[in-house]
Backbone as a printed PyTorch tensor [residue, N CA C, xyz], in Angstrom:
tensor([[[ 21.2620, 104.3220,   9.2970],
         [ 21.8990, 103.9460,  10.5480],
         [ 21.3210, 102.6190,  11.0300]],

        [[ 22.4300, 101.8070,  11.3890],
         [ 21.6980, 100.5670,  11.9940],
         [ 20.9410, 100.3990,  13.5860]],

        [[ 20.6440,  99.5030,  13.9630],
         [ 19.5720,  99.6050,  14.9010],
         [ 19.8880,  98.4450,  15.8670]],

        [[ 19.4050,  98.6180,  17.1010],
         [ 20.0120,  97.5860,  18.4720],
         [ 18.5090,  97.2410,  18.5990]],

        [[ 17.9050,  96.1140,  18.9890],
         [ 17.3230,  95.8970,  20.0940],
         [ 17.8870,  94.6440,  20.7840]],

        [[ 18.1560,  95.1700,  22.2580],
         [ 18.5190,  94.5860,  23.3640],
         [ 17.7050,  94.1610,  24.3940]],

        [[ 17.8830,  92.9390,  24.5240],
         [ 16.5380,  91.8990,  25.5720],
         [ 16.5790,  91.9390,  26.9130]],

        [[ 17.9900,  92.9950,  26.7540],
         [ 18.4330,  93.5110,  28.6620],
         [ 17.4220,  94.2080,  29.3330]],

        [[ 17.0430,  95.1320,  27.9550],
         [ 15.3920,  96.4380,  28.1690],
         [ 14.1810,  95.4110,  28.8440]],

        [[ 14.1530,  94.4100,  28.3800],
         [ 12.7540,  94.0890,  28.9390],
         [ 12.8120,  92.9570,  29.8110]],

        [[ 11.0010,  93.0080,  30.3020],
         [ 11.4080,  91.8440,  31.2990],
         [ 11.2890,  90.6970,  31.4200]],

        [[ 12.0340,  89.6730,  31.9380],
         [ 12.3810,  88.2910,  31.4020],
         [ 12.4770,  87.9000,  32.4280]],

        [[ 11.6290,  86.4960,  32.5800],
         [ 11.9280,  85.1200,  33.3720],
         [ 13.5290,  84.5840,  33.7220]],

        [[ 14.1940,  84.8700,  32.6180],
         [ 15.3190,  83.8930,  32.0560],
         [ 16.7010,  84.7430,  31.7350]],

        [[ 16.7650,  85.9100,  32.3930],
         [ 17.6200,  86.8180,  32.2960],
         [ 18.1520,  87.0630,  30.7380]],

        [[ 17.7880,  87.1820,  30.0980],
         [ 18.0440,  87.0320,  28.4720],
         [ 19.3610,  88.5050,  28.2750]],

        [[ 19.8680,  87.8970,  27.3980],
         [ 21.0510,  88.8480,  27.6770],
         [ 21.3980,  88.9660,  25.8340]],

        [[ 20.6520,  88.7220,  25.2310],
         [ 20.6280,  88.7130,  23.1400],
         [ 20.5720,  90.3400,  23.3120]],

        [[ 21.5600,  90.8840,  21.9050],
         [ 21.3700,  91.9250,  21.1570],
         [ 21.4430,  91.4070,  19.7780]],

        [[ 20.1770,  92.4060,  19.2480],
         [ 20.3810,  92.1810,  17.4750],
         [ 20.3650,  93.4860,  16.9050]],

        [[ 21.5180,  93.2710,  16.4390],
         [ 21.9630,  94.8480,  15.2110],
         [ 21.8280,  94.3850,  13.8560]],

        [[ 21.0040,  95.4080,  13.2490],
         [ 21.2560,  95.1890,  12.0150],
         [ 19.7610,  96.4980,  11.2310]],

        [[ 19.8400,  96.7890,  10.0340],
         [ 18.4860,  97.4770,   9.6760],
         [ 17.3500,  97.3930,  10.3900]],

        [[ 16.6650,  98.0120,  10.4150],
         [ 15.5790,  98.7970,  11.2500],
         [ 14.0580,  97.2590,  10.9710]],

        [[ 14.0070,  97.1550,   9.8930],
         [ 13.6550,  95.5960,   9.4780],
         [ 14.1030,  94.4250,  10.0160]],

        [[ 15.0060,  94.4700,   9.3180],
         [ 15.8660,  92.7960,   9.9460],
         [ 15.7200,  93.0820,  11.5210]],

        [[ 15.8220,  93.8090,  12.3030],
         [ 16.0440,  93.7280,  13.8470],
         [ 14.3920,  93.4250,  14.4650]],

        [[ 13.6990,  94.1120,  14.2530],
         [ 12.2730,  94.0170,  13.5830],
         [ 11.5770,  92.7540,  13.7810]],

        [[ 12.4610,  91.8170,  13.0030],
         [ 12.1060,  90.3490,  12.4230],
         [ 12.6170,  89.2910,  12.8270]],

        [[ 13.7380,  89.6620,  13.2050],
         [ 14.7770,  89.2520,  14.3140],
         [ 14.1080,  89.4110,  15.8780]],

        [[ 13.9550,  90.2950,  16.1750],
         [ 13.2420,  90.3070,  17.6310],
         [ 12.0560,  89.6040,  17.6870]],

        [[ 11.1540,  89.9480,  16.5230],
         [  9.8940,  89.1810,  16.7400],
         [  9.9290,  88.0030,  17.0860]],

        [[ 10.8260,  87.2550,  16.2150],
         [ 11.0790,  85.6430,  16.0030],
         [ 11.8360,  84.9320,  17.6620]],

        [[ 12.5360,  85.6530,  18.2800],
         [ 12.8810,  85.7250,  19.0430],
         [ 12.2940,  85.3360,  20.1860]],

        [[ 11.3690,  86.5030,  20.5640],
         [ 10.6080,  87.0180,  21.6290],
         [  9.1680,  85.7110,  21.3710]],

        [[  9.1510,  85.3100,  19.8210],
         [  7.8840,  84.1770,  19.9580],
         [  8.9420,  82.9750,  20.4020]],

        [[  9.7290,  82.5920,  19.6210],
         [ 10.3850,  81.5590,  20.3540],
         [ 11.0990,  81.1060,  21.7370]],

        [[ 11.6060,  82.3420,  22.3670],
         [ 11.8750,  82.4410,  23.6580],
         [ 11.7220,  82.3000,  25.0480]],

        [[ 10.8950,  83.3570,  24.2000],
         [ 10.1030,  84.3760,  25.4410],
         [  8.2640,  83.7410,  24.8830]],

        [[  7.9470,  83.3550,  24.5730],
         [  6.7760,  82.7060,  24.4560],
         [  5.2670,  83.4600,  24.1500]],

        [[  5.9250,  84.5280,  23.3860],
         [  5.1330,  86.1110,  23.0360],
         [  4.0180,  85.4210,  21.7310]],

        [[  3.4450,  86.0980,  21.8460],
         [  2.5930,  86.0600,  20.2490],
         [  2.6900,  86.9100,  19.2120]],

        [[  3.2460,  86.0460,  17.8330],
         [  3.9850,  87.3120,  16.8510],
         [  2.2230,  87.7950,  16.5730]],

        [[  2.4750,  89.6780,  16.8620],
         [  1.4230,  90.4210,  15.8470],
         [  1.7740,  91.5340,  15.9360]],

        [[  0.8450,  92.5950,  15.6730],
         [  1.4940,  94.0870,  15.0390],
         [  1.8210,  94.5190,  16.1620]],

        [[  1.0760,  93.9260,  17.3190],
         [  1.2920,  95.3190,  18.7550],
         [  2.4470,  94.5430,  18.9710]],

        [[  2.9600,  93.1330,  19.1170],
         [  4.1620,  92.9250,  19.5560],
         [  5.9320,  93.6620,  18.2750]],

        [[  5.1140,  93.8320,  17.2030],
         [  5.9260,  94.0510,  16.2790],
         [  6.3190,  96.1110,  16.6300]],

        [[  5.5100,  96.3090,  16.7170],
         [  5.1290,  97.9760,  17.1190],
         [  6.2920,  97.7740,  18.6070]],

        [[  5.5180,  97.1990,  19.1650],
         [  6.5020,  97.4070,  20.7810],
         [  7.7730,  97.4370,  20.3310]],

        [[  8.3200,  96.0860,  19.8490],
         [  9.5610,  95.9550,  19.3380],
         [ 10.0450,  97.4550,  18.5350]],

        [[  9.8260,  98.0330,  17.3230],
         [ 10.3370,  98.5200,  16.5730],
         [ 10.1100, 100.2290,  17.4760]],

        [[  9.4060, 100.3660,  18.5170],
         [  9.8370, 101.8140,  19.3000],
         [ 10.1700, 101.4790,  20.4990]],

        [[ 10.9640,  99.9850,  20.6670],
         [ 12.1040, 100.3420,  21.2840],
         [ 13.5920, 100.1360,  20.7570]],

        [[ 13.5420, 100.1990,  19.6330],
         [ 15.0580, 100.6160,  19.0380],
         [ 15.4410, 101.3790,  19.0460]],

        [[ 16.9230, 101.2040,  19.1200],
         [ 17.9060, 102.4990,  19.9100],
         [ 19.0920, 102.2720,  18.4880]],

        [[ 19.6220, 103.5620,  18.1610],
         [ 20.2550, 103.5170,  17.3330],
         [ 21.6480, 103.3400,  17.8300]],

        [[ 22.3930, 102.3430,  16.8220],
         [ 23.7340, 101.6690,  16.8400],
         [ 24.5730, 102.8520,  17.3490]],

        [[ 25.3220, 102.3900,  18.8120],
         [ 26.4360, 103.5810,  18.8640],
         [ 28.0350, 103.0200,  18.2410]],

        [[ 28.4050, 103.8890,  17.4150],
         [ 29.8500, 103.1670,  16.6560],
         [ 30.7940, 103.5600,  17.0960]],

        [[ 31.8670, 103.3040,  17.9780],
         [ 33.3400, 104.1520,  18.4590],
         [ 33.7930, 103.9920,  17.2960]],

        [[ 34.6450, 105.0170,  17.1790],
         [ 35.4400, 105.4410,  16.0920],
         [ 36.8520, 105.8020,  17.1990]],

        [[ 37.6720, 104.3930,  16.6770],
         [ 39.2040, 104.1490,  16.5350],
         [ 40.4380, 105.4970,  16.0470]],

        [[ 40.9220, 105.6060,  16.8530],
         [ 41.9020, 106.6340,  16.0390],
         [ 43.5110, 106.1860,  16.1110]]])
């Protein structure tokens, strides 16, 4: 199942309004990169840890 993290969850100077979907990794790596470039974080494990338990799993509507 793919994976959200949304920058709506946390708190921001700059009202940040990014979602990244994609594997539990890539979002992971994606947020990190993010949150150092952004948001002005320091990439390491506790910021990588924070990130990866707050992912919320992809909700998919299903069309009929």
């Amino acid at each position: 199942m793919r994976k959200v993290a949304d920058c709506r969850e946390w708190p921001s100077e700059n009202n940040c309004s990014l979602v990244i979907t994609g594997t539990e990794d890539e979002v992971v790596r994606a947020a990190t990169e993010h949150a150092v470039s952004v948001h002005g974080e320091t990439d390491s494990p506790e910021l990588r840890e924070q990130i990866r338990a707050a992912l919320k799993e992809e909700l998919v509507l299903q069309h009929s």
